[in-house]
N, C-alpha and C positions, 0 to 999 in steps of 0.2 A: 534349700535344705528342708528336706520333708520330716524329718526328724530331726527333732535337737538331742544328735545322739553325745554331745559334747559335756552334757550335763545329767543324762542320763545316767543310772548306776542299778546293780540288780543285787534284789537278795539272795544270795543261795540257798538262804534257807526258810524260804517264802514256800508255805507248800505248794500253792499256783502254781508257781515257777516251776518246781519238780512235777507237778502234776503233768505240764503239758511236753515235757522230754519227751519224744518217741524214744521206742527201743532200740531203733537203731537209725540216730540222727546222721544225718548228713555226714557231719564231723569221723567219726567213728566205726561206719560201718566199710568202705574200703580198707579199712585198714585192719578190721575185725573178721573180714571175708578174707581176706589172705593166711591169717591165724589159723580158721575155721578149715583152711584148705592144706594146712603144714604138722595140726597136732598131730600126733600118735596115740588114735583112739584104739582100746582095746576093753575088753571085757574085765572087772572088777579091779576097776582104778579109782584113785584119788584125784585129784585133778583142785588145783587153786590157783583162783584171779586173782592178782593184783593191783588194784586200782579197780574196782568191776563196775562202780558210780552207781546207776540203777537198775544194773543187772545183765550189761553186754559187755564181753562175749559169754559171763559164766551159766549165764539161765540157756541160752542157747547149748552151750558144750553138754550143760546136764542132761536138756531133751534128747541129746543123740547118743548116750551111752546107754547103759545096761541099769537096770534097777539095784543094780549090787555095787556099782562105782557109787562114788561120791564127788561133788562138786563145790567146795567154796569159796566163797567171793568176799573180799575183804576192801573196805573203803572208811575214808576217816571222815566223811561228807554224810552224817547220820541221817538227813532227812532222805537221802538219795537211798542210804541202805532200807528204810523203813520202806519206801516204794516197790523194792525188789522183792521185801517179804511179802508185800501185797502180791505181789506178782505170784510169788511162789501159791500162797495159796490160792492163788483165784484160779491159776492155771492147774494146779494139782500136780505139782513138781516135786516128785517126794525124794528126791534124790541131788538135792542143792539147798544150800544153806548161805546166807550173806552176813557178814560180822563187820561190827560198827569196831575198827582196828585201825592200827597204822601198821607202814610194812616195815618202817623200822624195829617194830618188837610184836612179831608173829606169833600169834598165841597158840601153836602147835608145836608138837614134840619132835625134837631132832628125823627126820627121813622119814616123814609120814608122807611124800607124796610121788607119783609118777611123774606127774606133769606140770611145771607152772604156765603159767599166761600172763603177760600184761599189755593191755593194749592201748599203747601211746600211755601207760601209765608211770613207767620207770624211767623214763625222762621228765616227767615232771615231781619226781619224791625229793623231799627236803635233803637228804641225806644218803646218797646213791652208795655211797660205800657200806653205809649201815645196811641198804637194804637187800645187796648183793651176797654182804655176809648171811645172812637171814635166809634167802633161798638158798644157799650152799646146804645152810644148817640140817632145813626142814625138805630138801630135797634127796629124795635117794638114789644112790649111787649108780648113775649111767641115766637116771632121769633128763627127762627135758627140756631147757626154760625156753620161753618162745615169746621175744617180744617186740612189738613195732614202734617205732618211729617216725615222726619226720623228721626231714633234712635241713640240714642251714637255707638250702634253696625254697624254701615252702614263700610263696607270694612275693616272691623277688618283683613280680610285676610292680605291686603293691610299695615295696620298701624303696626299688629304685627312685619314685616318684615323691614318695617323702624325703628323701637324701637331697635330691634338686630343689627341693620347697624351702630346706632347710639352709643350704647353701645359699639359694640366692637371699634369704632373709641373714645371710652372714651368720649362721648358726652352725662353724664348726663341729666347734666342742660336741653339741647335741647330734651332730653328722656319727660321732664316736658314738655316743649312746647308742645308737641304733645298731652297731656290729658289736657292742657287750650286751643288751635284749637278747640279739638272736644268737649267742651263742650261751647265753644263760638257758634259753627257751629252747635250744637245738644243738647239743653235742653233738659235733662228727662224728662218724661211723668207727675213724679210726682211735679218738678218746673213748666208745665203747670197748672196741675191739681190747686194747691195754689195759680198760678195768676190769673186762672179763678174765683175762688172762690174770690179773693179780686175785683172783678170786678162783681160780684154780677150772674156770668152764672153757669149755672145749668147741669154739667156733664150728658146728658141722655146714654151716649152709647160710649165706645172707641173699634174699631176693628182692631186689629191686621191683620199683612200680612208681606210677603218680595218677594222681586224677585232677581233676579242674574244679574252680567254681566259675562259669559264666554268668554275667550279668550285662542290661543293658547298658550301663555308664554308671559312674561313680556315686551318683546319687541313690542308686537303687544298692549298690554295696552298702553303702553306710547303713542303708534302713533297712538292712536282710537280720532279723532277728538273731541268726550264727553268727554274727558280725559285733555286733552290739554286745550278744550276752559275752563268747569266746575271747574276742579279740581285742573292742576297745581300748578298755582302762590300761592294757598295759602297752598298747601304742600311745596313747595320752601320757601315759607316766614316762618317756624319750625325756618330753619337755615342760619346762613349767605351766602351771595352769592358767597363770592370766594369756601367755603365749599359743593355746589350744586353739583356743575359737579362730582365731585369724588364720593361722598354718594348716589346719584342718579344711577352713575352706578353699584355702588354697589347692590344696592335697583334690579336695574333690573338685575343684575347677579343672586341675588337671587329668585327672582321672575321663574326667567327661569328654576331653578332647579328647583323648586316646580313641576314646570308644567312639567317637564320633569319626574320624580315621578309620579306623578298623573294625565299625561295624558291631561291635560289643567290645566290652570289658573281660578277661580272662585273669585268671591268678592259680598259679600252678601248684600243685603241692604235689613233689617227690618223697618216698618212704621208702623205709627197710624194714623186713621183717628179718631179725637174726633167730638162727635156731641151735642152739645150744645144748650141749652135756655135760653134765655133773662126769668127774672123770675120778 
């Protein structure tokens, strides 16, 4: 174990920590190039992110419109939003704004916008029914919502081999934990599809995709800084803590075989990007 990534824990609101975020990590950026590839840009529009963190996709949407649109980005993560206004001014983006908000209570007027966005961000809000209401509200009529996800399948490589670790350590119960995680952390398409529809938006389009993370074996997962900061703590919280350290190394013993088998380590992540009408 090159890391004791078992004990490890990060601040988010460490400026370091946000300091060293790229614009568009790893995490985020396939899933924000497909957004980029599906909006409906036009000339003297509104346009707001949901979830925007520290500023992708909203800073990017702004540079590719017109000086007369508008672009906001909205996040509850303030040190993250204070980044993005760096951004804005260092870049000279006079035409995007980022607001330290939550999406459950939108601080815009009823049908101020063309466009919304959120990227892999409306699958992780406290309150999804709150915040569906909310774009209905502030979105105008025949507007667009456009948002991605991933899939129940995201690292199935990854989770299969914790379910076996867990098993043979006679850890049912926590076998269960792991299919309430990922359906907490990854609604089907089709429990979108029926909240959309109780919210009165009008499915035009859902496009499938995936991409990869490769690594050499299991060791080198654990110690991948996306791994650590994104993923950790909430595969740690499955099972209890004094139970970690052993199942974890287990987790990565096996991990290393596979890859040793097959040459590297692979963990898949499948996504949807739904594209939507206010109707």
């Amino acid at each position: 174990m090159s890391v004791n990534y078992i004990s490890e824990d990060f601040d988010l609101n460490n400026p370091e920590l946000v300091s060293i975020i790229d614009d568009l990590p790893l995490w985020s950026a396939p899933f924000g190039l497909k957004i980029l590839d599906m909006i409906n840009l036009r000339k003297e529009m509104k346009v707001l992110d949901i979830g925007c963190g520290a500023g992708f996709p909203a800073l990017e949407i702004a540079q590719r419109l017109d000086k007369d649109s508008k672009v906001y980005g909205i996040d509850n993560w303030k040190i993250a939003v204070e980044r993005a206004n760096q951004k804005i001014k260092f870049c000279n983006i006079r035409n995007a704004e980022i607001i330290n908000a939550s999406a459950e209570n939108l601080p815009f007027e009823n049908e101020s916008f063309e466009v919304i966005v959120s990227n892999n961000g409306l699958n992780n809000v406290d309150d999804l029914n709150k915040v569906l209401s909310e774009c209905y509200r502030v979105l105008k009529v025949n507007g667009q919502l456009l948002f991605s996800m991933n899939l129940e399948a995201t690292m199935n490589e990854f989770y299969d081999v914790y379910k076996i670790v867990l098993i043979n350590h006679k850890m049912n119960r926590e076998v269960e934990n792991i299919r309430k995680h990922i359906y907490e952390k990854r609604k089907p398409v089709e429990y979108m599809k029926n909240i959309l529809a109780k919210y009165k938006f009008t499915i035009s389009g859902i496009k499938y995709d995936e991409f990869s993370f490769r690594f050499a074996d299991g060791t080198a997962m654990f110690s991948h800084f996306l791994i650590r900061l994104g993923f950790l703590k909430s595969w740690k919280q499955i099972i209890a803590p004094e139970k970690q350290p052993d199942i974890f190394n287990d987790i990565e013993l096996e991990l290393n075989k596979i890859a040793s088998e097959k040459g590297e380590l692979k963990l898949t992540v499948p996504f949807a990007v739904l594209d939507c009408l206010k109707r």
